[in-house]
N, C-alpha and C positions, 0 to 999 in steps of 0.2 A: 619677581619680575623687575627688571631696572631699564631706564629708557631714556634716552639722551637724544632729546628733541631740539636743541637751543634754547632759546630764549622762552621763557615759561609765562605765561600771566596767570594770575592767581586762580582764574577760574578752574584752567588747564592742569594746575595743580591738583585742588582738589577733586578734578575727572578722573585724572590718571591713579587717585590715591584710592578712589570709588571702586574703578576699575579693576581694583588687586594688587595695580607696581605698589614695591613697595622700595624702591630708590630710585634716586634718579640721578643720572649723572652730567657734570656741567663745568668743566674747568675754568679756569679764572685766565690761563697759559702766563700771566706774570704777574708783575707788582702794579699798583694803580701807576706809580711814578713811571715805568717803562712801559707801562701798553701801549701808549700811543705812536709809541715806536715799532711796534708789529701787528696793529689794528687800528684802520679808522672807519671800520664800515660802521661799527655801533660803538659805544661807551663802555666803559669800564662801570658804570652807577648798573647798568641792565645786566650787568653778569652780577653782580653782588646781590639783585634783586632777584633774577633767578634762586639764586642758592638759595636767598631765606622765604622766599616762596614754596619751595618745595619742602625745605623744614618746616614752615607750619604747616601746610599739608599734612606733616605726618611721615613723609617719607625720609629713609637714612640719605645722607647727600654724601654724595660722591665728587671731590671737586680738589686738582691741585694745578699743575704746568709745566711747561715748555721749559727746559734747559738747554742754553747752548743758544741764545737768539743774541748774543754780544751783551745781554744782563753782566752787573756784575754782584757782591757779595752782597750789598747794601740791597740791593733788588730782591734776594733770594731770601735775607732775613724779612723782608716787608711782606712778601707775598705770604710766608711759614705764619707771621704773626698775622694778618691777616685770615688766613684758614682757622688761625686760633680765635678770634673772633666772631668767626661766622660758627664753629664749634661743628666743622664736618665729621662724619663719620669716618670716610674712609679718601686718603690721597693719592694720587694716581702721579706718577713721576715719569716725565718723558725727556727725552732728549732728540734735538733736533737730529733728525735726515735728511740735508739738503736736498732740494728737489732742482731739477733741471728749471728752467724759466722760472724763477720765482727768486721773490726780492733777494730770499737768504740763499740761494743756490751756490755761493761763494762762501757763506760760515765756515770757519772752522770747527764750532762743535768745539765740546769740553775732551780734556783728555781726562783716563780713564780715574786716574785719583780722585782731579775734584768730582768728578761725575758720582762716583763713592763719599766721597765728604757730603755732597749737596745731601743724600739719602741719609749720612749722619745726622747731620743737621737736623733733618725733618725727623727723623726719629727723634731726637733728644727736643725738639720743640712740642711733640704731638707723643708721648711717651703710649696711649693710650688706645689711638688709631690705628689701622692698615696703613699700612706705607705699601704701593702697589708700583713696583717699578713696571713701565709698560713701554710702548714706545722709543727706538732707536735704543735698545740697552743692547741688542749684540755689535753692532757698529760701533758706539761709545766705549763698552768694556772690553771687548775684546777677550782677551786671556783670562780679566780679570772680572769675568761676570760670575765665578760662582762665586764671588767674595758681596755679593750687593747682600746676602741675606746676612751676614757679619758685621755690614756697615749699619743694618739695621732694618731691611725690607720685610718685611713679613710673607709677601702676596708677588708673584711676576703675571702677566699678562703673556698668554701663548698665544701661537698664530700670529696672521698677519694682522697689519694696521691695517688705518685710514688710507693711506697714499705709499708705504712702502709693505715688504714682503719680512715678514719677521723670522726666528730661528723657526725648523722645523721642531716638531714635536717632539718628536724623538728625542731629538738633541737634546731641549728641554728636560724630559724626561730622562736621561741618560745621567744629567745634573743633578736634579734632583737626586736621585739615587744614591753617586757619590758623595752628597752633602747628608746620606741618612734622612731625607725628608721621607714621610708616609704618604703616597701618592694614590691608597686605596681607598682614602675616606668619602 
């Protein structure tokens, strides 16, 4: 069981850890240096405390970000070695979806290379983790989405998001197939 509540206090930790989850997930969406550039409701210290809250609880953490909010390279190493500090289990890589009324509604989003570099990257920093591309990866990649498990993904997120409509299943799967993945296990 894995449960992505926000913001965790330690009690809550070990409830949830009582209770049977046994991950919990909690992105960080940038670098400390850039958050405040696309969050001021809470702090960047309350997300860092989350994560290792739920690691001493016990549970595997789930925790990476948001690609494409105008970051640039120095942001994306900060956040990679950051993950590496906090020693998550498992990364979760998104890419933004502009949304209608909303501050980034106007982002241009990465095109699709570095979108595949940023996934190198985190693989070659985290040699050892899931690397989980989820979020905006058929918008981002386009043609070039069955290349994200070459660049180094291990894990994609089917279905839809939080706030947009993601590839069908199918599709997904139809992928998978062509790249030889075992979709039976």
């Amino acid at each position: 069981l894995c449960a992505s509540l926000g913001v965790l206090e330690e009690e809550q930790a070990t409830t949830l850890r009582q209770a049977g989850f046994t991950s919990y997930h909690h992105n960080l969406e940038s670098s400390r240096s850039y958050y405040g550039r696309i969050c001021t409701t809470h702090g960047y210290d309350r997300r860092l405390e989350t994560v290792r809250r739920a690691k001493e609880a016990g549970l595997r953490v789930c925790s990476g970000g948001i690609f494409g909010l105008g970051e640039n390279w120095s942001h994306r190493l900060e956040l990679a070695e950051t993950l590496c500090a906090l020693d998550v289990d498992s990364i979760p890589i998104n890419f933004l979806t502009p949304i209608a009324d909303t501050a980034l509604e106007h982002a241009a989003g990465l095109e699709a290379r570095e979108a595949l570099a940023v996934v190198a990257i985190f693989r070659l920093m985290h040699p050892h983790r899931d690397i989980v591309v989820c979020g905006g990866r058929g918008r981002t990649l386009g043609d070039w989405e069955n290349s994200l498990f070459f660049a180094g993904a291990n894990g994609l997120m089917v279905g839809d998001y939080l706030t947009a409509k993601g590839s069908p299943f199918e599709k997904d799967l139809r992928m998978l197939h062509l790249l030889g993945v075992n979709t039976d296990a």
